[in-house]
C-alpha positions as semicolon CSV with decimal commas, in nm:
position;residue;x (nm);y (nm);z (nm)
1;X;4,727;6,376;37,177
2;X;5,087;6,448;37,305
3;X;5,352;6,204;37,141
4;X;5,458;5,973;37,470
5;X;5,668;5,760;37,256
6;X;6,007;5,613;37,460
7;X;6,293;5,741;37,219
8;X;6,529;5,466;37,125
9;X;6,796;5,452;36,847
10;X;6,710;5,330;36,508
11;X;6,971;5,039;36,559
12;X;6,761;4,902;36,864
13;X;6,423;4,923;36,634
14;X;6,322;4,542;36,577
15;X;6,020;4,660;36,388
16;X;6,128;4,846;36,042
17;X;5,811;5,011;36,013
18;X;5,832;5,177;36,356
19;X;5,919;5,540;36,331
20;X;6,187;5,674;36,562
21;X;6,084;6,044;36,713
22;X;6,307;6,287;36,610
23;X;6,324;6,635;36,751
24;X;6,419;6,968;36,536
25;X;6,498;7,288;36,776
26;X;6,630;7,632;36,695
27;X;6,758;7,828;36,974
28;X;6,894;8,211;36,938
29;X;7,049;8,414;37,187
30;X;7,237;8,714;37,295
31;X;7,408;8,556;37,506
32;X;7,493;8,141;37,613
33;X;7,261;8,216;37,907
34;X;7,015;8,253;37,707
35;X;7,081;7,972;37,501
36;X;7,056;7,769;37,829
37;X;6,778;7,936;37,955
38;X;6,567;7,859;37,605
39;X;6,708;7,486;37,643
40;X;6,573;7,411;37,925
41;X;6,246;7,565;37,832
42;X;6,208;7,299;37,514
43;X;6,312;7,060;37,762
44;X;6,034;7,081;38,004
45;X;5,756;7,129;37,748
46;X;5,899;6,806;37,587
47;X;5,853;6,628;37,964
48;X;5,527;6,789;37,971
49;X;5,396;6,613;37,674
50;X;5,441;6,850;37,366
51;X;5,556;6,801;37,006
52;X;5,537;7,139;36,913
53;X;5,660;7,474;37,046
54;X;5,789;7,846;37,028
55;X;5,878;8,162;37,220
56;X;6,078;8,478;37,259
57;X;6,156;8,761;37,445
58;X;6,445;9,025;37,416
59;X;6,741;8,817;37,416
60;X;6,643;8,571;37,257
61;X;6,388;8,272;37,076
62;X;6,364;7,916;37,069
63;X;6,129;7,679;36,863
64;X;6,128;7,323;36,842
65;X;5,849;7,046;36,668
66;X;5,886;6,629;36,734
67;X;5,856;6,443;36,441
């Protein structure tokens, strides 16, 4: 099941045992383009509901997992 949790900061957590999502990407590029291009990429999976995720092509990769 996709993680649909509402991010908030760990100062705004009432609750100490509620665990704030954290997100871990690596992008690589030839160019910033790219970059941008792989960025937005993680960013629309994340909308979309997943908490995992990887690609490439010939300029570039990106991977990224939600904790």
């Amino acid at each position: 099941m996709p993680n649909k949790s509402t991010p908030t900061s760990p100062e705004s957590c009432s609750d100490p045992e509620q665990t704030v999502p954290t997100i871990t990407i690596g992008i690589t590029g030839q160019a910033t383009d790219d970059l941008a291009l792989a960025l937005g990429a993680v960013l629309r999976l994340v909308k979309d509901g997943f908490t995992l995720g990887f690609d490439h092509n010939e300029t570039g990769s990106y991977r990224f997992s939600i904790d």
